[in-house]
Phi, psi and omega in degrees: 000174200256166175315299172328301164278340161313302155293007189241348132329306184291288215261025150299289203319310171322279191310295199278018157241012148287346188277144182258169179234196213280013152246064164053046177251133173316149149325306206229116201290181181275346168298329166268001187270098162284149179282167191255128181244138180267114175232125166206189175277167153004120148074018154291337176096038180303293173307321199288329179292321180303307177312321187276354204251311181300315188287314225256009173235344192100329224267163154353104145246139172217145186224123164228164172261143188252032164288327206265016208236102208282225164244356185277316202264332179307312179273337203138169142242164198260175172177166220266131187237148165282142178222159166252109188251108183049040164101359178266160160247134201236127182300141162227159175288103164259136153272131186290168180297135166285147194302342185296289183288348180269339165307324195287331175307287181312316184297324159331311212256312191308330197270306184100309161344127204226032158197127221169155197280128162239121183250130185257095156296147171071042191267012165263034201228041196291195190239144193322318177310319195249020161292333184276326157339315196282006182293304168325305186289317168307262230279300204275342192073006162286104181238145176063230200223028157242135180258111157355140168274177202277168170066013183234120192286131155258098193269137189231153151216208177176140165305170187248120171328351183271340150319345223188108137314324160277012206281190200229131159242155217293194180207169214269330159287357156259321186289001183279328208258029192244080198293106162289153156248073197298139197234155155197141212280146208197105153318317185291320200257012186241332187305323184286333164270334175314313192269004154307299187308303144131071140336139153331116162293358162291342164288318198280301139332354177271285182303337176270324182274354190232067203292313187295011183243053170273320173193155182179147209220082180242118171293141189228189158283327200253026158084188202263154197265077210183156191206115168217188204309323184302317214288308172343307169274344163270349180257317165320316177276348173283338211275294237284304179300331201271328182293347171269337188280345200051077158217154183332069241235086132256182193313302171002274161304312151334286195272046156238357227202260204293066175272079151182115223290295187302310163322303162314312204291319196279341166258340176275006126322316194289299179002277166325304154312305165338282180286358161306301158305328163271353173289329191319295175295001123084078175274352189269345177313277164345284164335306179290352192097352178246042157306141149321135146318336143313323137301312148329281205322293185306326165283354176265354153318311214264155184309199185269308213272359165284294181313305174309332197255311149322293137327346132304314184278289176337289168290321157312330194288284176313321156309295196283001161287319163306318175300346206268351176283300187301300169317332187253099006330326171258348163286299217285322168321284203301319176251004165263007154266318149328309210271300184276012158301314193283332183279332180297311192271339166324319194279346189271002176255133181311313193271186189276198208268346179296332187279323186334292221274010185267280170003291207277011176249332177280321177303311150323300145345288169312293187306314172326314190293294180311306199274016190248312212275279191290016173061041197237002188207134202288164166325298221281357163285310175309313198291318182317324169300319169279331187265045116279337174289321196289313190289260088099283200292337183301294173319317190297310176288320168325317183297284190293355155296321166280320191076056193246151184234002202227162195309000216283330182289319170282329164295327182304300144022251143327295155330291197306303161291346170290303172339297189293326179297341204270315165311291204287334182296274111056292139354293201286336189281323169295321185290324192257337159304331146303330180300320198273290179305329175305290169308313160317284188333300186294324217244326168074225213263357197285174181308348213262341169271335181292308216265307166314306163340295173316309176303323183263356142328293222263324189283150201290330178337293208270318211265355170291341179266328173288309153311336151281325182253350172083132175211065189321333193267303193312278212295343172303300197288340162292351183272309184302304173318303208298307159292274215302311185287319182292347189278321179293310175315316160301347197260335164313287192303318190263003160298345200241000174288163187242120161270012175300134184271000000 
């Protein structure tokens, strides 16, 4: 299965073992909660899934990889304790806490979280001492004579040995005691986070016309070959950093990320094109409605792999105008729960609404905090907190600039930021409407609107901004989309109908 159903297997697995019956005990005592093991290759996004699975459910995480991890730190060391046995007294062997469990403890008292993943990477690649152990630690949750505390899952994963020299291989009484999961790497489910986070469009596009250099694995004379979803998505955020720096984006660098020589080479070209194109098409030009007919012209011209590359430049563009609606919409979420906490309570406080308002910025802070430390709150959720925070203390200097004690200020305020969402929302909707006259102009009837259409379908941004605001161009044409797939589907069904009587 793809990254994509693969989380969504883990966080079936997540609930029920998290459901309790009605004196709070798990369904499935913990002796039967197998852990789940994720084994596919390299840079598939086995961990990146663990992170999304903790924020989007709340809970905990500590992850460690068990390569580097012997049997003195998974269990403990040991020292000589006195014990009393039937009136004798006898020295015995104690284990001190494993560093493993005892992290999920610390994260516990840091957090307040009392229920959450301990995810282990690479556990087939554990060091021989400590192999005979994980049979125990799989069915029982042990290592030494410490127990996974209650509410906490154990998720493992690992390469297939032709990845990974060190790996082990399992014998059938530990694969008995395991829920496995086979990962295998799938351009389309990995294409869907890409375009959330917002992968390079030059990556996306590259990559849309070249699917098979999405990931590869080649043995050479000259040792292995390979490119993968990670190198890809680390390489997008570098080209992105260098490009706000003005510095350079060449093969160099490409063929640090992307190792495998040929690949590099054929994307640091495409690069280059790239970027050719965007100065050529003057895209924020576009956006605005002041394409030239010269442009048009050219794009109704240009060859498929120029268009495609365009539409790309396009759809990033626009697309990050729109995230930037959807983001200053949930600080405004975020902070229109804040404000009315403080205005229900404001009659019942003495000091003024700046002291309120000191409170509910701490308070935050503290969550803010918690959730970077238990992995319990996704980026872009941590980022919405701090610029609600930022906004929270802005209101705060405001109060005390006035020596204002009562709500007038902070509305005002408030207000002011309500405006500004309503101007930009007001900005991205002309922009992708224009984007839309444009792609009429150039492409006419053709695929390439459609295939824009799609995009902004599938991406979570565009079709969240369109469901609140409304897109008249969007939705003709999605309609248009819309026939041609149920008319392909008819046409599938009646090839396949038998008319012999």
């Amino acid at each position: 299965m793809n990254i994509a159903q693969a989380k969504e297997q883990i966080m079936n697995a997540m609930t029920a073992y998290f459901t309790k019956d009605e004196l709070g005990n798990p369904r499935i005592p913990v002796e039967k909660q197998r852990p789940v093991f994720l084994i596919g290759p390299p840079g598939v996004g086995k961990t990146a899934i663990m992170e999304q699975i903790a924020a989007e459910l709340g809970v905990g995480l500590v992850s460690y990889s068990m390569t580097h991890h012997t049997r003195q730190s998974a269990l403990g060391l040991p020292y000589i304790t006195e014990k009393e046995y039937e009136g004798f007294s006898y020295q015995v062997s104690e284990y001190t806490m494993s560093e493993i469990i005892g992290s999920v403890y610390e994260l516990m008292r840091n957090t307040g979280l009392h229920e959450g993943i301990l995810f282990l990477d690479e556990i087939n690649c554990i060091s021989e001492t400590l192999a005979p152990c994980m049979l125990q630690f799989l069915q029982y949750k042990v290592f030494g004579q410490h127990q996974v505390p209650p509410g906490w899952i154990v998720v493992t994963a690992g390469n297939p040995p032709e990845y990974n020299k060190s790996v082990r291989d399992f014998d059938i009484v530990t694969w008995d005691r395991l829920k496995r999961i086979d990962v295998e790497p799938d351009y389309e489910a990995w294409k869907a986070y890409a375009n959330k986070k917002g992968v390079h469009p030059a990556v996306m596009t590259y990559l849309s016309a070249r699917k098979k250099d999405f990931y590869k694995v080649e043995s050479t004379v000259d040792g292995r070959n390979f490119v993968t979803a990670r190198s890809w998505d680390d390489l997008s955020e570098m080209i992105r950093l260098y490009e706000e720096n003005s510095l350079k984006v060449d093969e160099r660098l490409i063929c640090q990320y992307l190792q495998d020589a040929k690949t590099a080479k054929e994307f640091a070209i495409y690069y280059d094109l790239f970027n050719k194109y965007r100065s050529d098409y003057k895209i924020e030009e576009i956006m605005d409605g002041r394409a030239d007919e010269a442009i048009v012209f050219r794009a109704s011209q240009a060859a498929i792999d120029e268009r495609l590359s365009l539409l790309g430049l396009l759809f990033d563009a626009v697309t990050s105008k729109l995230r930037s609606v959807c983001e200053q919409e949930d600080v405004l979420d975020l902070l229109t729960a804040e404000l009315k906490k403080i205005k229900e309570a404001l009659p019942d406080r003495e000091g003024k609404v700046s002291d309120l308002l000191e409170e509910h910025i701490a308070a935050l802070e503290e969550k803010l905090e918690s959730g970077r430390k238990a992995s319990s709150m996704s980026a872009a959720s941590r980022k919405s907190m701090q610029r609600a925070i930022a906004r929270l203390e802005d209101f705060r200097a405001a109060a005390m600039r006035e020596r204002a004690a009562d709500f007038e200020t902070v509305r005002t305020a408030f207000g002011t930021l309500v405006s500004d969402l309503k101007l930009l929302a007001g900005k991205a909707g002309a922009a992708l409407e224009h984007s839309f006259g444009f792609c009429e102009k150039a492409f006419g009837d053709g695929d390439e609107i459609l295939l824009f259409v799609t995009e902004l379908t599938v991406n979570y941004y565009s079709a969240r901004f369109i469901g609140h605001y409304g897109c008249d161009k969007y939705y003709l044409h999605n309609k248009e989309l819309q026939f041609q797939e149920r008319q392909q589907e008819l046409i599938k069904r009646v090839n396949k109908m038998d008319w012999e009587w």
